[in-house]
Backbone of each chain as nested JSON, in Angstrom:
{
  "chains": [
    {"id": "A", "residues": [
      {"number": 1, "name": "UNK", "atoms": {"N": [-2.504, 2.123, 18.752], "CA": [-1.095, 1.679, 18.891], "C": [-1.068, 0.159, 18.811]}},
      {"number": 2, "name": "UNK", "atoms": {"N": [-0.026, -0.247, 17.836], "CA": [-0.483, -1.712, 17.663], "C": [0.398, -2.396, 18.986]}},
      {"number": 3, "name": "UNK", "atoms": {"N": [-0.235, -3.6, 19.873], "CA": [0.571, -3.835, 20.977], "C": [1.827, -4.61, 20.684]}},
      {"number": 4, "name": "UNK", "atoms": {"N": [2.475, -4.946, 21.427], "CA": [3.278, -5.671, 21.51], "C": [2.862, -7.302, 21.245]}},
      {"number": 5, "name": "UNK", "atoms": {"N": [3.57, -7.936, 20.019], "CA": [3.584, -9.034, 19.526], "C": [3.93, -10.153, 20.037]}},
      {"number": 6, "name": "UNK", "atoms": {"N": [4.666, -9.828, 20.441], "CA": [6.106, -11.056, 21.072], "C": [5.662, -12.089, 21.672]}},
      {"number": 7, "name": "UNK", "atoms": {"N": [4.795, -13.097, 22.241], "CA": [5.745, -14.404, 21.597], "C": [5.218, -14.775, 20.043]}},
      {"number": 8, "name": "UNK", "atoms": {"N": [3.805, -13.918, 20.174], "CA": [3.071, -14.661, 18.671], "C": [4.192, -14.767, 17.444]}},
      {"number": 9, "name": "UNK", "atoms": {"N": [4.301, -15.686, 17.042], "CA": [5.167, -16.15, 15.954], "C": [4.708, -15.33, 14.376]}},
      {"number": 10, "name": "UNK", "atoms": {"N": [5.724, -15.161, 14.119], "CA": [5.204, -14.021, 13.112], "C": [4.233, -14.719, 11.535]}},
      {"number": 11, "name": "UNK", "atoms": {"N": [4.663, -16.291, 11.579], "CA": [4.045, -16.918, 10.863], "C": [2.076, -16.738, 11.126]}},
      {"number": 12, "name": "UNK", "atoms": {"N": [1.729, -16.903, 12.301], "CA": [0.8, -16.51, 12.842], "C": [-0.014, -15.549, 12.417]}},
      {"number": 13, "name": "UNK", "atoms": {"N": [0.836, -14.648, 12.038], "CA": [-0.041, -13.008, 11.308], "C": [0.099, -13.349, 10.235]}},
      {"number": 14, "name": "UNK", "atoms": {"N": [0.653, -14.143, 9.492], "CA": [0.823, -13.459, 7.772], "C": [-0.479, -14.745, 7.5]}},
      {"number": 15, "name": "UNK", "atoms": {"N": [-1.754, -14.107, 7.144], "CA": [-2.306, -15.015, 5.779], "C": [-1.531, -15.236, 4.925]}},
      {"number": 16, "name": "UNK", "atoms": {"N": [-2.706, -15.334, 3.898], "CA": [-2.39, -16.183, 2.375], "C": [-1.979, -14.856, 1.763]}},
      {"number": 17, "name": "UNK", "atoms": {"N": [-0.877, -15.047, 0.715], "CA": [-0.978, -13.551, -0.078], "C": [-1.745, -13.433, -0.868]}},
      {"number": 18, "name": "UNK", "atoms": {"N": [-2.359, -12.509, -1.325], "CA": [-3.479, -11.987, -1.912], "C": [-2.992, -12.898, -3.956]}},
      {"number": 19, "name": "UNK", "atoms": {"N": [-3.82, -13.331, -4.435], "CA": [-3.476, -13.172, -5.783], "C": [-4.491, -12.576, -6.85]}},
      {"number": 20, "name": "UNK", "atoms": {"N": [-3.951, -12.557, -8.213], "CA": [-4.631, -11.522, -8.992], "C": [-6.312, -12.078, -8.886]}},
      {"number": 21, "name": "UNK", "atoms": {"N": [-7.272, -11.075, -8.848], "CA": [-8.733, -11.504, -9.301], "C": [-9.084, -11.541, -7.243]}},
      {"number": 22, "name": "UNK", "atoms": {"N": [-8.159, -11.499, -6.43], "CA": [-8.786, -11.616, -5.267], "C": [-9.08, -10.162, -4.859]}},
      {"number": 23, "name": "UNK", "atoms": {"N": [-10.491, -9.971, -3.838], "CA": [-10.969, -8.925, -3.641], "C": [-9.776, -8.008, -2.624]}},
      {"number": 24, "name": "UNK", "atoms": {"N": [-9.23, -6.956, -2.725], "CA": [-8.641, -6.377, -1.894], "C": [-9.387, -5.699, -0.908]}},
      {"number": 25, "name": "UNK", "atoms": {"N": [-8.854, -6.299, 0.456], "CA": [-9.731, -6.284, 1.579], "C": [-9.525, -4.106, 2.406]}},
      {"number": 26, "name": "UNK", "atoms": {"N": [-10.703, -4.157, 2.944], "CA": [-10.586, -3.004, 3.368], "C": [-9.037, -2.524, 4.611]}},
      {"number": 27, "name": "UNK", "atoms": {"N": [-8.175, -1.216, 4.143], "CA": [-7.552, -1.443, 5.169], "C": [-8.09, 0.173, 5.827]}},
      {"number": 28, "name": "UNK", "atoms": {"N": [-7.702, 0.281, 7.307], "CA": [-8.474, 1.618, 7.811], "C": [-6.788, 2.381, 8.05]}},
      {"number": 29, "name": "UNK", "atoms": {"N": [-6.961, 3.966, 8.219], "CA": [-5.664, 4.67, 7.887], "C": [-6.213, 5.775, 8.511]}},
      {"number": 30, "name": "UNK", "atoms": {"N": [-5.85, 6.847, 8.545], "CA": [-5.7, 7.599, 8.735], "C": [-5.762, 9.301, 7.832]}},
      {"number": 31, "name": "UNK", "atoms": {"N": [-6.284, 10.214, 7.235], "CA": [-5.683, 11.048, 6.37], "C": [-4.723, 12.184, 7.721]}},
      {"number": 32, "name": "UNK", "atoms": {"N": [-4.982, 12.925, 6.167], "CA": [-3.643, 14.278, 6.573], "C": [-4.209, 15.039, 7.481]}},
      {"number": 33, "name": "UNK", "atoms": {"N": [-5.664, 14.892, 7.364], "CA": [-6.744, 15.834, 9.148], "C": [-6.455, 14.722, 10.098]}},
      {"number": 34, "name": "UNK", "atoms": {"N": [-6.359, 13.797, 9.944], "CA": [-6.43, 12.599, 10.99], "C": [-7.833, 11.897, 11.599]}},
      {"number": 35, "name": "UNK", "atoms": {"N": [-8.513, 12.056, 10.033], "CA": [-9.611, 11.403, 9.915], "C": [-9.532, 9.834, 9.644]}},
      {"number": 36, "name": "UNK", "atoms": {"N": [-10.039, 8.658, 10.098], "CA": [-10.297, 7.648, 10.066], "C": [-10.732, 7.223, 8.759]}},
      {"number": 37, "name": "UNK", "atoms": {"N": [-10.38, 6.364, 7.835], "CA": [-10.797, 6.064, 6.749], "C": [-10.372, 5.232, 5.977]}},
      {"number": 38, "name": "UNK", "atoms": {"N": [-11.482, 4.093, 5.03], "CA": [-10.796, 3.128, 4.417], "C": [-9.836, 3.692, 3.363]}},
      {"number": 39, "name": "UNK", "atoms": {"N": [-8.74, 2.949, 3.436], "CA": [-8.531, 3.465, 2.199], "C": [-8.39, 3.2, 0.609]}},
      {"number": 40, "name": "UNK", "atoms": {"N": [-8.959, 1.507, 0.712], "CA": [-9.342, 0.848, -0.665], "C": [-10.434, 1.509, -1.16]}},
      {"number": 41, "name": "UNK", "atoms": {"N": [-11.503, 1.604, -0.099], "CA": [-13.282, 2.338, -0.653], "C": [-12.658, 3.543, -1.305]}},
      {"number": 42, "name": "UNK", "atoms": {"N": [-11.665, 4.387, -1.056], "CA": [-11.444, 5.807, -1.696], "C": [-11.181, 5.468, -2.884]}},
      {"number": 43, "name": "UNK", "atoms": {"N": [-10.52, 4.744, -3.309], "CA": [-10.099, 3.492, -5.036], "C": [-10.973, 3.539, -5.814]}},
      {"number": 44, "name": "UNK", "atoms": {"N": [-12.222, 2.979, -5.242], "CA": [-13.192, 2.415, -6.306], "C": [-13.688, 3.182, -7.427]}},
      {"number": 45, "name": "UNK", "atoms": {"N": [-13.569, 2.045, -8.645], "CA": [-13.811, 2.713, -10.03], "C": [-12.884, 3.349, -10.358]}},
      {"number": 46, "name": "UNK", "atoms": {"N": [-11.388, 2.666, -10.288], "CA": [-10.687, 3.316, -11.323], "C": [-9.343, 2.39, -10.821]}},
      {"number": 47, "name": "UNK", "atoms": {"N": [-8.387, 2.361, -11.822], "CA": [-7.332, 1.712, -11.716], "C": [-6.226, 2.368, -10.542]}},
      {"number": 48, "name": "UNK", "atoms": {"N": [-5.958, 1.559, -9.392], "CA": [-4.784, 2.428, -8.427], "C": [-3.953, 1.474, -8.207]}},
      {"number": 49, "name": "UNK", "atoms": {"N": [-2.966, 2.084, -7.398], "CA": [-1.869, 1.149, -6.476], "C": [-1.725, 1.717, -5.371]}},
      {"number": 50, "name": "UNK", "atoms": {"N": [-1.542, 0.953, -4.508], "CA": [-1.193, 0.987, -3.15], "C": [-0.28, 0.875, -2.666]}},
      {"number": 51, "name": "UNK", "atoms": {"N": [0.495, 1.348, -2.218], "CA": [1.912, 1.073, -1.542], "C": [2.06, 1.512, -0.371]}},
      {"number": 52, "name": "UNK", "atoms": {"N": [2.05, 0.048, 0.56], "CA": [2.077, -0.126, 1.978], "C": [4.039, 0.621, 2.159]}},
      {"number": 53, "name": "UNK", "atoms": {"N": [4.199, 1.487, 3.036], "CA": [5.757, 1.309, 3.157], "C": [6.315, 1.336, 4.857]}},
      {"number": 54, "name": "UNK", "atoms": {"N": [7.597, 1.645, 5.136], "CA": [8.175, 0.786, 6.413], "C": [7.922, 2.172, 7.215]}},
      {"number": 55, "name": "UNK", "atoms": {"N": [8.111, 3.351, 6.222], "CA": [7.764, 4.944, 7.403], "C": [8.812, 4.5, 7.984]}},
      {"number": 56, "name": "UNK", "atoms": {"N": [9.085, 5.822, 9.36], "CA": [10.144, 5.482, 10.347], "C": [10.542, 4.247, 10.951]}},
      {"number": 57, "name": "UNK", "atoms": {"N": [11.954, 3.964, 10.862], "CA": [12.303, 2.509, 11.356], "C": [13.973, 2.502, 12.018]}}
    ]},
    {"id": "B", "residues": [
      {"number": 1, "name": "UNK", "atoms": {"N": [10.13, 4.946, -1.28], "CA": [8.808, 6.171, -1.768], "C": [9.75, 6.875, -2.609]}},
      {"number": 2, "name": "UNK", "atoms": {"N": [11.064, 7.172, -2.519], "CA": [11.582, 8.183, -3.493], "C": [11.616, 7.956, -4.745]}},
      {"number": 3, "name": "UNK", "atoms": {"N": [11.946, 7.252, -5.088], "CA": [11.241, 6.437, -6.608], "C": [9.519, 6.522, -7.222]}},
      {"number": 4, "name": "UNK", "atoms": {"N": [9.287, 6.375, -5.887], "CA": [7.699, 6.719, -6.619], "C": [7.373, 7.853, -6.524]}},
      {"number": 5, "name": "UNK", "atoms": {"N": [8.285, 8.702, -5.554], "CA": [7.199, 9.71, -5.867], "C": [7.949, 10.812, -6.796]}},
      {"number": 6, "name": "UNK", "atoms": {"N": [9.151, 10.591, -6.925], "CA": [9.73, 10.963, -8.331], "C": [8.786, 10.548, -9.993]}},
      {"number": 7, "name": "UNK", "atoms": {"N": [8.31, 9.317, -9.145], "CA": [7.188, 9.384, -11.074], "C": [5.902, 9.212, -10.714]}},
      {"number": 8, "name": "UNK", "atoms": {"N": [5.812, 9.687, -9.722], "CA": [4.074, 9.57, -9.592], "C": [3.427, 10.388, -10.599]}},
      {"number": 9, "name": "UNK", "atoms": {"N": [4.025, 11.428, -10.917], "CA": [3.459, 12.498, -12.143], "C": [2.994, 11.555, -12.992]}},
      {"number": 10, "name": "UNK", "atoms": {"N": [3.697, 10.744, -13.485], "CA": [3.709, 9.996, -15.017], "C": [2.918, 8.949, -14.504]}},
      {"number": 11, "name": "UNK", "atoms": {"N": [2.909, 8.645, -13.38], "CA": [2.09, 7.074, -13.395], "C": [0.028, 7.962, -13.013]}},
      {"number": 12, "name": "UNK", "atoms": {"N": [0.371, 9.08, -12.561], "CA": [-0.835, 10.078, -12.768], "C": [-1.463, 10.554, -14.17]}},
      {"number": 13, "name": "UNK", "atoms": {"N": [-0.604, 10.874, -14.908], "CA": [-0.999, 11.243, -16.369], "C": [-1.593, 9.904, -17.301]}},
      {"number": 14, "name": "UNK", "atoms": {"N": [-1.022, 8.554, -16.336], "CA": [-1.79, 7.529, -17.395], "C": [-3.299, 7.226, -16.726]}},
      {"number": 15, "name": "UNK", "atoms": {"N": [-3.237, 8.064, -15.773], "CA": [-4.592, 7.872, -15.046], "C": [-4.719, 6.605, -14.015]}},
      {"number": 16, "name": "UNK", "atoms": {"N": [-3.366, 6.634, -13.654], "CA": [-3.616, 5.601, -12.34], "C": [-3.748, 6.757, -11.088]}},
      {"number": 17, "name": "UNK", "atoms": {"N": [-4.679, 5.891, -10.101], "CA": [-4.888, 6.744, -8.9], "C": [-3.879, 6.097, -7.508]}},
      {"number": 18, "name": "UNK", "atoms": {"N": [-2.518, 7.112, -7.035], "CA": [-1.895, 6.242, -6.213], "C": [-2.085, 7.123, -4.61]}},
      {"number": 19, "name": "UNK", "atoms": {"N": [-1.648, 5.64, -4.055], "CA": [-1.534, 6.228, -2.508], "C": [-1.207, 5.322, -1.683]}},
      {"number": 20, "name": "UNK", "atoms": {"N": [-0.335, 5.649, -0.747], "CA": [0.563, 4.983, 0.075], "C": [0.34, 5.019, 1.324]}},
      {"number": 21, "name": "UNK", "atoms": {"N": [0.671, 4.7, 2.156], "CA": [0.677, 4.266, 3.985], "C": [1.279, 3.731, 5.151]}},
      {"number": 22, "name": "UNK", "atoms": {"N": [1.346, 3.825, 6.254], "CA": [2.374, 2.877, 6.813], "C": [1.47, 3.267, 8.075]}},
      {"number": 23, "name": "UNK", "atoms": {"N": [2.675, 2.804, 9.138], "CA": [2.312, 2.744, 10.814], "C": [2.357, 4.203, 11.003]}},
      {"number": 24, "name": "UNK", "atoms": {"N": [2.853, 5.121, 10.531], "CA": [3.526, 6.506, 11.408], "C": [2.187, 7.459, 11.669]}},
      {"number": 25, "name": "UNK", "atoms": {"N": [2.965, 8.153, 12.53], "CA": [2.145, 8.894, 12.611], "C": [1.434, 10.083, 11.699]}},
      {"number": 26, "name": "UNK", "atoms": {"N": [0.706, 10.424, 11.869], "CA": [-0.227, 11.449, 11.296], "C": [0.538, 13.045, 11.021]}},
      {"number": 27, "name": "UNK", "atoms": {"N": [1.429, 13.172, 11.945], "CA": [2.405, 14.238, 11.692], "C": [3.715, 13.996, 11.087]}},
      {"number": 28, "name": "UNK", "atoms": {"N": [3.832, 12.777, 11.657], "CA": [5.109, 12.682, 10.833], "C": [4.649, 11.917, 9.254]}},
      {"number": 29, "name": "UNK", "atoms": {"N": [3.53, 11.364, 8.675], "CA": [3.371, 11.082, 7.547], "C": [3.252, 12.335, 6.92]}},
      {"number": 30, "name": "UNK", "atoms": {"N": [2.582, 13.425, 7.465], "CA": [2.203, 14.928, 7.011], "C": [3.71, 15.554, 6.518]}},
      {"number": 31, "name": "UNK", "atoms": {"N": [5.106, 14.965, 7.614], "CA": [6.351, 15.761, 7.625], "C": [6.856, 15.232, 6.251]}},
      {"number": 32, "name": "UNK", "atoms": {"N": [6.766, 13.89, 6.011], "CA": [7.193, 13.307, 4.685], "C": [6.523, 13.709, 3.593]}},
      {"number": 33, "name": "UNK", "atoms": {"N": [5.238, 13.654, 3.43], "CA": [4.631, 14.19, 2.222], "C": [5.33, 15.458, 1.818]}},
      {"number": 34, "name": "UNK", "atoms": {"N": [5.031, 16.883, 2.815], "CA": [5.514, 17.475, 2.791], "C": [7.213, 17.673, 1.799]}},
      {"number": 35, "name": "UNK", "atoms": {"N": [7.363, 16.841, 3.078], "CA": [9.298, 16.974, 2.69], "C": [9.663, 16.35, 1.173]}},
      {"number": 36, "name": "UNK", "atoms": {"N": [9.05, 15.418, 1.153], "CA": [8.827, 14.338, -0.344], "C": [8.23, 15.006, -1.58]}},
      {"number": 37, "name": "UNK", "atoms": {"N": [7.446, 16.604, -1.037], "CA": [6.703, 17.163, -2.141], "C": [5.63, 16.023, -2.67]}},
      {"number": 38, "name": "UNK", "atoms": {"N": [5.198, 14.932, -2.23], "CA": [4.247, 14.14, -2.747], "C": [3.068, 14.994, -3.001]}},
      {"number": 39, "name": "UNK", "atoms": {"N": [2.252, 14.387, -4.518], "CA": [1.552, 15.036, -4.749], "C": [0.644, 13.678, -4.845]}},
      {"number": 40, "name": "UNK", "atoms": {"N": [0.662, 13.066, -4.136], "CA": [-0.413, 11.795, -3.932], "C": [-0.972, 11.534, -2.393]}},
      {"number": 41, "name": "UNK", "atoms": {"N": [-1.707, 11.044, -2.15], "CA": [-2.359, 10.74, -0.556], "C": [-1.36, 9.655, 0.075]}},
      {"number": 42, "name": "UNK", "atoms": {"N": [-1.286, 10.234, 1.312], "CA": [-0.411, 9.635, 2.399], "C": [-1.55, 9.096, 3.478]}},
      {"number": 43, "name": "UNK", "atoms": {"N": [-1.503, 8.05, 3.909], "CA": [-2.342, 7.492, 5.056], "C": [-1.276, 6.749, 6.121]}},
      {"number": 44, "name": "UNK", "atoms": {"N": [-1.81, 7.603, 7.01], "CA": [-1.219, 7.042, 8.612], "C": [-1.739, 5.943, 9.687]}},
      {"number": 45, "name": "UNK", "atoms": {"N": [-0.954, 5.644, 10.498], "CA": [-1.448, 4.759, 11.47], "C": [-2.473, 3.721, 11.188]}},
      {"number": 46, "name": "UNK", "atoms": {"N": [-2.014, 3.136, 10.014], "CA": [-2.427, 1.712, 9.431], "C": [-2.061, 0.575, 10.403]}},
      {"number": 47, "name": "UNK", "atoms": {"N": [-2.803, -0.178, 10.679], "CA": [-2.618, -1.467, 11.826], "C": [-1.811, -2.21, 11.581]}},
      {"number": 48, "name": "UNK", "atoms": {"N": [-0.002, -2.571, 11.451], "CA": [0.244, -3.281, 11.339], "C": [-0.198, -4.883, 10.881]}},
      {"number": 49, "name": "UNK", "atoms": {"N": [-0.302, -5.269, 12.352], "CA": [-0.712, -6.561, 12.609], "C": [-2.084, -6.871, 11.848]}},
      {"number": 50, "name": "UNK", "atoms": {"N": [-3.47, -5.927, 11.899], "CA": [-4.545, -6.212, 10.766], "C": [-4.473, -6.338, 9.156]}},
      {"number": 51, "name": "UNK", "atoms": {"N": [-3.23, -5.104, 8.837], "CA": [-3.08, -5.213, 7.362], "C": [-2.287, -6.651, 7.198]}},
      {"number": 52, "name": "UNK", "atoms": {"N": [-0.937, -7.012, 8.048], "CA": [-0.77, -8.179, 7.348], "C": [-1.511, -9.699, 7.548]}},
      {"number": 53, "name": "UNK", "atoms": {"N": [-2.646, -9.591, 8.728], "CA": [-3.781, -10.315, 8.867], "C": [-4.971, -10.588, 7.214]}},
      {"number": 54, "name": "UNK", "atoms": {"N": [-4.691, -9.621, 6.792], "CA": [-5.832, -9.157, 6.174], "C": [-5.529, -9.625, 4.411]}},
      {"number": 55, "name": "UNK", "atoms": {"N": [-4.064, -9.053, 4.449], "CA": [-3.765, -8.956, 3.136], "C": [-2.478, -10.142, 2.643]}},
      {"number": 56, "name": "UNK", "atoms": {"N": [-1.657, -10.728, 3.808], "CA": [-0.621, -11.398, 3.822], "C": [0.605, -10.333, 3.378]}},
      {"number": 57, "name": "UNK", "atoms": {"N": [0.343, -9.292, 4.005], "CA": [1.818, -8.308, 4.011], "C": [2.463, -9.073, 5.114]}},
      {"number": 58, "name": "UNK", "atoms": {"N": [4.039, -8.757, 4.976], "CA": [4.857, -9.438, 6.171], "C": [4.803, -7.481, 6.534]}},
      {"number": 59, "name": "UNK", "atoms": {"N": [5.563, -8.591, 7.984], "CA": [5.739, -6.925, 8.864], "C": [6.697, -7.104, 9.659]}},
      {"number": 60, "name": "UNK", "atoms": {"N": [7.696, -6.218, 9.866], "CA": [8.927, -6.215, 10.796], "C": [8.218, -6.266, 12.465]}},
      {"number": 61, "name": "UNK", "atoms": {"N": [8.327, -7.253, 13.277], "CA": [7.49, -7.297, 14.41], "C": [8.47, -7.198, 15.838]}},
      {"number": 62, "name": "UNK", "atoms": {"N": [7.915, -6.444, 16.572], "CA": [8.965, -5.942, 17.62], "C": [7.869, -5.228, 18.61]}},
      {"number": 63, "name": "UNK", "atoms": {"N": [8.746, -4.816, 19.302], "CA": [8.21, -3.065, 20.339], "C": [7.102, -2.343, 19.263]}},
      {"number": 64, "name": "UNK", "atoms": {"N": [7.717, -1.99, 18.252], "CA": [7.149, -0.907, 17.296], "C": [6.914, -1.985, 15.979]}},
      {"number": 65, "name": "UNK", "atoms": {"N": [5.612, -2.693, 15.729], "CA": [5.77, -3.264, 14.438], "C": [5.257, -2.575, 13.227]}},
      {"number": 66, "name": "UNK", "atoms": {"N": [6.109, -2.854, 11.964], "CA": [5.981, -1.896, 10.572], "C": [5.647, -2.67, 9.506]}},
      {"number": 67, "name": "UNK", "atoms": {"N": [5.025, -1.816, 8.661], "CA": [4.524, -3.06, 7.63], "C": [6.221, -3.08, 6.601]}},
      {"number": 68, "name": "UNK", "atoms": {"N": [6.439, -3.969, 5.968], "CA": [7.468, -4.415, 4.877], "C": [6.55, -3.477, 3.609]}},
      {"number": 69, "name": "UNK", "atoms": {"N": [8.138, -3.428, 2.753], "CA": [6.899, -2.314, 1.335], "C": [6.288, -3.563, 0.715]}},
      {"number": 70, "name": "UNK", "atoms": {"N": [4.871, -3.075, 0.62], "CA": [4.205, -4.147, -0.087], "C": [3.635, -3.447, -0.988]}},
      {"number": 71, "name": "UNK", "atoms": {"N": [3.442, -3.879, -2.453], "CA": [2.536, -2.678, -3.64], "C": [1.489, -3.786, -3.886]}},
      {"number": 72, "name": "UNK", "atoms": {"N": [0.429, -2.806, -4.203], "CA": [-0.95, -3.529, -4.691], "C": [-1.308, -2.717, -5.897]}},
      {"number": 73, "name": "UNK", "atoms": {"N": [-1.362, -3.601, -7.254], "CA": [-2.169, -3.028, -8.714], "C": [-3.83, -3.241, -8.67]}},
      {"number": 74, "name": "UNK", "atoms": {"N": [-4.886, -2.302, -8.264], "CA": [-6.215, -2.64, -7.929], "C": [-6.566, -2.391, -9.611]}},
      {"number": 75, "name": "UNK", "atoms": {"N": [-7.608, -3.237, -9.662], "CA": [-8.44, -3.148, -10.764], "C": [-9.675, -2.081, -10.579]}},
      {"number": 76, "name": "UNK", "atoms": {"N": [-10.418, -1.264, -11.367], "CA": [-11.522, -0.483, -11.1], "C": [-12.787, -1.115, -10.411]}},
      {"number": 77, "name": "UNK", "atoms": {"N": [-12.729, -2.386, -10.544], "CA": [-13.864, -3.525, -9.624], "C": [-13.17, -4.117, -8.303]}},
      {"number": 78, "name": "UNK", "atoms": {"N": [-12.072, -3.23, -7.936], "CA": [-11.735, -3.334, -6.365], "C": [-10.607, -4.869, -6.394]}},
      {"number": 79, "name": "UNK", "atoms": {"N": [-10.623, -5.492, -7.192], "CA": [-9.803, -6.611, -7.207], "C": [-8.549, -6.297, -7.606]}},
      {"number": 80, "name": "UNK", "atoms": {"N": [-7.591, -7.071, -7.126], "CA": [-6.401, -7.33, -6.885], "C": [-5.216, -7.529, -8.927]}},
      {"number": 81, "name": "UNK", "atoms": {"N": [-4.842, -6.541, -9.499], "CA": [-4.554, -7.282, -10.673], "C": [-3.187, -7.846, -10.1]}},
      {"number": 82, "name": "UNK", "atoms": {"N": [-2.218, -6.888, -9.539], "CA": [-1.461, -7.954, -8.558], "C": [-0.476, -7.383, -7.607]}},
      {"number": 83, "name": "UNK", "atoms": {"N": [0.322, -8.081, -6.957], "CA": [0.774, -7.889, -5.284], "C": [2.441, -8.027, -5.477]}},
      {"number": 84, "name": "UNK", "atoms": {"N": [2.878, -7.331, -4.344], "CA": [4.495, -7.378, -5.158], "C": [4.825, -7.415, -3.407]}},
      {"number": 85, "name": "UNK", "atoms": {"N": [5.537, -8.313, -2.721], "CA": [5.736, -8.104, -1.115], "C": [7.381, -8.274, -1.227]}},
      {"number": 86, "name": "UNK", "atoms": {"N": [7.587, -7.519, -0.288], "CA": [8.889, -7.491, 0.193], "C": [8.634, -8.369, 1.547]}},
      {"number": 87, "name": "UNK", "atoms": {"N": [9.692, -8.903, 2.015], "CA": [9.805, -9.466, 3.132], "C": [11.08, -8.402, 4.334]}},
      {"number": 88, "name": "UNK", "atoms": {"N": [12.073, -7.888, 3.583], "CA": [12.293, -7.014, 4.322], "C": [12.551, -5.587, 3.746]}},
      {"number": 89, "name": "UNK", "atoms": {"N": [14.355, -4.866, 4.197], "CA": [14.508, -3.637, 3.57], "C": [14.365, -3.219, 1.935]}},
      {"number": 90, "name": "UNK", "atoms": {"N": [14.846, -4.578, 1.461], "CA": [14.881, -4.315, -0.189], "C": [13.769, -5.292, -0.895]}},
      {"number": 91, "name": "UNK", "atoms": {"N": [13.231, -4.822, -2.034], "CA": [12.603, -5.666, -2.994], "C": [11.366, -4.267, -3.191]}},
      {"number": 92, "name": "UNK", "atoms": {"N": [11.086, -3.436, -3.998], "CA": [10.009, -2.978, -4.85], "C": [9.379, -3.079, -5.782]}},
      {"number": 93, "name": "UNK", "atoms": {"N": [8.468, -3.223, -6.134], "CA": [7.804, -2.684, -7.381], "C": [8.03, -1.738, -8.129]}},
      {"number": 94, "name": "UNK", "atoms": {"N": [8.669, -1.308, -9.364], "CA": [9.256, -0.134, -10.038], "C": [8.178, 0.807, -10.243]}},
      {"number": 95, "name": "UNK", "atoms": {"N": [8.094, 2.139, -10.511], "CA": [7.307, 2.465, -11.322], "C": [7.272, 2.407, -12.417]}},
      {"number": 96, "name": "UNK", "atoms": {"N": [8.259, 2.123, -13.453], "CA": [8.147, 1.125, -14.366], "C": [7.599, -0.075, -14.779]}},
      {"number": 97, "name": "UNK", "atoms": {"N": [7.462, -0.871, -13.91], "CA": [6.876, -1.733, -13.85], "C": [5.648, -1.865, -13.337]}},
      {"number": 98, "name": "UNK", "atoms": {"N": [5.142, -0.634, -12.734], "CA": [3.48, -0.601, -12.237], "C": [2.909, 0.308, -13.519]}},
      {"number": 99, "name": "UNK", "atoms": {"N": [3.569, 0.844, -14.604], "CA": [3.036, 1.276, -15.013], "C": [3.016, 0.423, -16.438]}},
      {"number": 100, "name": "UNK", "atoms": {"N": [3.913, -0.842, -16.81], "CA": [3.486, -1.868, -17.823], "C": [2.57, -2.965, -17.434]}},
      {"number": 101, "name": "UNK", "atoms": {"N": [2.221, -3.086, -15.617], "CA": [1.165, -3.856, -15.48], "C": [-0.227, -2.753, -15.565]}},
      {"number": 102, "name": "UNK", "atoms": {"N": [0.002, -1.491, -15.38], "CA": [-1.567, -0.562, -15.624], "C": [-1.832, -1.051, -17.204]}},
      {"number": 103, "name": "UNK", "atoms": {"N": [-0.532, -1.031, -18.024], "CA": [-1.312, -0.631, -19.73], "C": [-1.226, -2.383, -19.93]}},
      {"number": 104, "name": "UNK", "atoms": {"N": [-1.005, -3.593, -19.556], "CA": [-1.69, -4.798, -19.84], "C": [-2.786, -4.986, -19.485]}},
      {"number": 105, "name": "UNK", "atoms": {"N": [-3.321, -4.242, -17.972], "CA": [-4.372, -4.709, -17.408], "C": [-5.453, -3.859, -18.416]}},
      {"number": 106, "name": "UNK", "atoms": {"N": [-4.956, -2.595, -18.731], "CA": [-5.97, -2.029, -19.539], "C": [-6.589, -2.519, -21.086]}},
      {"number": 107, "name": "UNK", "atoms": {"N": [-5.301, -3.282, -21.461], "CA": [-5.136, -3.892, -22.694], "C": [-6.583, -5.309, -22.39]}},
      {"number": 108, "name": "UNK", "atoms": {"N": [-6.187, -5.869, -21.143], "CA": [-6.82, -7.054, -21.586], "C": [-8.5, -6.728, -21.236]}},
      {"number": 109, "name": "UNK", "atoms": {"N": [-8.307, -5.282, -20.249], "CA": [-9.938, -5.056, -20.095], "C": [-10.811, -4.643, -21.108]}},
      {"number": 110, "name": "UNK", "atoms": {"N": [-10.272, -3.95, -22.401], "CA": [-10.491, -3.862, -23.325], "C": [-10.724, -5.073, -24.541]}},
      {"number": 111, "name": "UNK", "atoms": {"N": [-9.902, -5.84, -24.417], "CA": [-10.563, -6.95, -25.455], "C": [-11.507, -7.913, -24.764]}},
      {"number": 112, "name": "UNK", "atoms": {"N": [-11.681, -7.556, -23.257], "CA": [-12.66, -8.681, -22.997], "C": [-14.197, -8.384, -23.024]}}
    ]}
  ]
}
């Protein structure tokens, strides 16, 4: 559960944005068993996209 | 997601591999796939605060923080061909448009 943020300034969290030719860093997730897992390493060797989205809000 | 996953077929047939994620939970990402008929991988309970540490996604930050839609075009050598961020409710990446950056990126991997 990610904690509570608040006062950290949100500037604080955001690095640099990624640009083309930079390595896309591992992110960890979850599957549909609710197994733990990267999910860039599942990518490798072949062209994908990723799309982070907002889910319930 | 309804946009994409209305053409995920087609952005599948050119042989891109997709898959999406957010904060939710594991049942309720399961309830959307489901409900969405997605025929692509759903990943749950992604770290907010690490992914936009990690990657420079923004994230709606509160009680409950969410990542903003952010799309990533990976190259087959794990690199980045490129990044499309929203900062809040609106701004996507088309599938149209992820699928004329797949056939440039393929174009230029080929003449190089």
């Amino acid at each position: 559960m990610t904690p509570l943020i608040e006062p950290i300034r949100r500037s604080q969290l955001m690095n640099e944005r990624l640009s083309p030719g930079d390595a896309m860093p591992a992110i960890m997730g979850k599957d549909s068993d609710g197994n733990e897992v990267d999910l860039v390493a599942s990518l490798a060797g072949r062209f994908a996209f990723v799309q982070l989205f907002r889910g319930h809000w | 997601m309804v946009d994409l996953s209305v053409h995920a077929g087609l952005l599948q047939d050119e042989g891109l591999h997709v898959i999406a994620a957010s904060v939710d939970s594991v049942d309720d990402t399961n309830d959307l796939k489901s409900g969405l008929r997605l025929e692509f991988p759903l990943f749950a309970e992604i770290d907010a605060v690490a992914v936009a540490r990690a990657t420079g996604a923004f994230i709606e930050a509160g009680e409950r923080a969410f990542m903003q839609a952010t799309g990533f075009m990976l190259a087959p050598d794990g690199n980045v061909g490129t990044a499309v961020y929203a900062t809040g409710p609106i701004g996507r990446i088309t599938p149209t448009e992820i699928l004329r950056a797949l056939r440039f990126a393929r174009a230029a991997a080929s003449s190089s």
